[in-house]
Each structure stands twice: as C-alpha cells, then as structure tokens.
C-alpha positions as CSV (number, residue, x, y, z in Angstrom):
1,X,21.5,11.9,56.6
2,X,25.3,11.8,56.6
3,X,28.3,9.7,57.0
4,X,29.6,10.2,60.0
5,X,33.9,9.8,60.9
6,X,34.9,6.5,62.1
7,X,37.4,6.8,65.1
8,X,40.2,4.1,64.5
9,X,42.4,2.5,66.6
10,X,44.2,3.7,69.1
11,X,42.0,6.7,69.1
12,X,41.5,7.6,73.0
13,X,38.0,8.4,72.5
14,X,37.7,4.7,72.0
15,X,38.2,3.4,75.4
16,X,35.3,6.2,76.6
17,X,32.7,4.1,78.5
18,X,28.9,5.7,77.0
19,X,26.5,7.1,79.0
20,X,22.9,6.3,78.6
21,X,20.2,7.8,76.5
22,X,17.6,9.8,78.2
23,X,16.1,11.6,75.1
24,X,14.5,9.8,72.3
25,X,14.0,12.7,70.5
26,X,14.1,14.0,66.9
27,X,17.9,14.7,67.2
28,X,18.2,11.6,68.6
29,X,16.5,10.2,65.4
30,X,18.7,11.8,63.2
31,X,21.5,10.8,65.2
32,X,20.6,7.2,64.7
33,X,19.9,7.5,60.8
34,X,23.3,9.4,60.2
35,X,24.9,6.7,62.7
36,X,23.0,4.0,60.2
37,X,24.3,5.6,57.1
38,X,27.2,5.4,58.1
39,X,27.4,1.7,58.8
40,X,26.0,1.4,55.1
41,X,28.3,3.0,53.6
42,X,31.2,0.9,55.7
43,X,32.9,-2.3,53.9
44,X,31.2,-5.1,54.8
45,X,29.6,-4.1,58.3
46,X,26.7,-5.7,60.3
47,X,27.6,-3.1,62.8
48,X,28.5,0.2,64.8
49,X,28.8,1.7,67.8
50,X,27.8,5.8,69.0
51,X,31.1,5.6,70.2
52,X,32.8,4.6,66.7
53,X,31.6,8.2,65.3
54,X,32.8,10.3,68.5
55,X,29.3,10.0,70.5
56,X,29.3,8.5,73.8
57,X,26.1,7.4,74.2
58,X,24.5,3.6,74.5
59,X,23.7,2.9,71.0
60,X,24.4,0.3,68.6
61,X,22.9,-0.7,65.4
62,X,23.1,-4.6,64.2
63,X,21.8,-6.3,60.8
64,X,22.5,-9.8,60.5
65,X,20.1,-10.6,57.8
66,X,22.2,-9.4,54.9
67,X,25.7,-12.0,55.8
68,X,26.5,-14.4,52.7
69,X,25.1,-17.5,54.5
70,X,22.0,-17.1,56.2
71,X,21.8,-17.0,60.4
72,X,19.3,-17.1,63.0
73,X,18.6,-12.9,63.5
74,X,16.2,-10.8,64.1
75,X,17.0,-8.4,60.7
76,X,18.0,-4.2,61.3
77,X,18.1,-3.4,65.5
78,X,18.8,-0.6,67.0
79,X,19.4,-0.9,70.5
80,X,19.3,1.4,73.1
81,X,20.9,1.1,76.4
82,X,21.2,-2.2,75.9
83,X,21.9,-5.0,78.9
84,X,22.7,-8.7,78.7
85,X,20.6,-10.5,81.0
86,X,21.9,-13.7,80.6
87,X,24.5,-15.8,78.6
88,X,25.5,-19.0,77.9
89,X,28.3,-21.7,76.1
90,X,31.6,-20.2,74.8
91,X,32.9,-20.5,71.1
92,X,35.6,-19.0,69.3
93,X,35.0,-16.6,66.0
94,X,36.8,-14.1,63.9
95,X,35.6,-10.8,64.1
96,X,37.1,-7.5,62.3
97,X,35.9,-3.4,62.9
98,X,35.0,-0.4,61.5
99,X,37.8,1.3,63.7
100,X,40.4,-1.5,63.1
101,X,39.9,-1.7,59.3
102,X,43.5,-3.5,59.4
103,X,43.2,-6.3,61.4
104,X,40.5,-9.3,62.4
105,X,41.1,-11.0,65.2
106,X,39.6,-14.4,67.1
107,X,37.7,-13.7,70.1
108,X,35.8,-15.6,72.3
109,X,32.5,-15.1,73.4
110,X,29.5,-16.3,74.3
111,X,27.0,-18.8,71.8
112,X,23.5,-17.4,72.9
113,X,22.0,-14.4,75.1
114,X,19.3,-12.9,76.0
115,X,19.5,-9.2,75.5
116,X,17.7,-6.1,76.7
117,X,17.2,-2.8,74.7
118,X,15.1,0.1,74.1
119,X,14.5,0.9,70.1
120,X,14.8,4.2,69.0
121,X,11.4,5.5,70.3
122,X,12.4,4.2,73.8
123,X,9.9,1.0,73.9
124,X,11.4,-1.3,75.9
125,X,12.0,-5.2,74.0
126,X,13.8,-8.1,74.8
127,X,15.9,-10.7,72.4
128,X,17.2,-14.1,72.8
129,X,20.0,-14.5,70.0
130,X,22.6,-16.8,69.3
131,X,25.5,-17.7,66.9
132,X,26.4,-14.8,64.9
133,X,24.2,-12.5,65.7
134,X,25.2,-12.8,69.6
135,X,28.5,-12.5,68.4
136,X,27.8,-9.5,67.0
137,X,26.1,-7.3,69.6
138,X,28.3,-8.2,72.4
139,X,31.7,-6.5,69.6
140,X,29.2,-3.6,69.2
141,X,28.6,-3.7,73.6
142,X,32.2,-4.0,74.1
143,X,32.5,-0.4,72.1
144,X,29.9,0.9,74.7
145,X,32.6,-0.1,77.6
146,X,35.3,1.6,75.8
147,X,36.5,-1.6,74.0
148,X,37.4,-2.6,70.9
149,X,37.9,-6.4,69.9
150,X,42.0,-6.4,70.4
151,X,41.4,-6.0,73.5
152,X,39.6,-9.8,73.7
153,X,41.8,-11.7,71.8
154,X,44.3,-14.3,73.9
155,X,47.3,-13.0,72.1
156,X,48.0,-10.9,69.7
157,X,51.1,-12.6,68.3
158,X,48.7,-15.7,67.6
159,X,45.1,-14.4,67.1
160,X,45.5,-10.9,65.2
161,X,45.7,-10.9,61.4
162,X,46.1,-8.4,59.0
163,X,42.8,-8.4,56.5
164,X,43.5,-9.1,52.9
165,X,40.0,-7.9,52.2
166,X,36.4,-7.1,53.2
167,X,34.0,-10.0,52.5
C-alpha cells in the first residue's frame, strides 16, 4: 500500500467529473487500499475521493465511526459508482478537505438520503444515512462531479474560515 498525492485547490484536475468503474479487479483493489491509506494517513479525515489522488473514477471511501462524538453510520464504506436516490430536509454544517487543508467552510446540504453503491467487489447495496454521515458522502460525491466544498458555500466572505487546526 502507499500514500497517494493529494491534489489541492485550485488544482484543475479537481473540477474533472469521474467516470464509472467497470473493473473490480485486483488493481482496482489495490487502488482502493492505497486510496484508503492515504485517507489514514490524512489529518483528521472520514473521507476521500479517486479524484483527490489524480484518478477519475467513481470512488469514495467514508468512515464515520471513529468522529469524537458518536453518530448514526454504517462504520468503513467504500462506494462504488455511487447514486443518491432520494433526499430529504436541509441543515447547515461545517465541513473542511483533504485538498483545501486551509480553509472549512459552512455548506448546506441535505439531513438524510438514501444512497446507492457497489463495494469494492462490485455487489450492489443500498444505504439510508443521515446527519453526519450524509453530510459526508454527498462532500466526497461532490469530488466525483468535479467539486470541491467552496464551491457550495453561500459566500465566501461570510462562510469560509481559515482552519486553526485539525480536530
């Protein structure tokens, strides 16, 4: 396994939408344990995108379970081509990146959704989440869009601040 570059902001490659995964072979396996190492050995981070590391592919890895205060989540995911199939109430939160370690930012998004994915050996699964957890995959599925959190917040001049540390 290795740790793989983080693109950061304004990168270009960043705003790259992903394309789906078709193989879920053995490099695709090592792909996803290099792409999970790398989130490890990130400050702080319940998440990452393929296209963080340069890879344009529909992938994102999500583990709630380890956050200070416990939430609702259903522990280490990786999904795969992911789809939300539904969503529903709207609530503010702070969120902060991998590739904008210098800034967090308040976003908006949606309280619960349900949430359709292949793991890693292509079985097909679907998730109802909510709070935290929600908030989390649709930062990771904005990267998969060629987004990055910025590019959600109301204004910058009022709802971008730079981090004083990782927590």
């Amino acid at each position: 396994m290795a740790v793989l570059e983080i693109l950061l902001w304004p990168d270009e490659r960043l705003r790259r939408p992903s394309l789906a995964v078709e193989a879920f072979d053995a490099k695709f396996q090592a792909f996803v344990a290099d792409l999970e190492e790398t989130r490890r050995a990130g400050p702080a981070a319940v998440g990452i995108a393929a296209p963080q590391v340069g890879r344009h592919q529909q992938v994102v890895i999500v583990d709630c379970s380890q956050t200070r205060r416990p939430v609702p989540n259903h522990g280490w995911l990786v999904l795969v081509n992911p789809q939300i199939l539904s969503w529903e109430g709207h609530a503010m939160g702070r969120e902060g990146c991998l590739s904008v370690p210098d800034y967090t930012g308040n976003v908006l998004r949606a309280e619960r959704i349900t949430l359709r994915a292949h793991d890693p050996d292509g079985q097909m699964h679907e998730y109802d989440m909510e709070g935290f957890e929600a908030r989390a995959v649709q930062h990771e599925l904005d990267h998969l869009d060629g987004r990055v959190f910025l590019d959600r917040v109301v204004s910058r001049h009022t709802d971008v601040f730079r981090r004083k540390q990782y927590t």
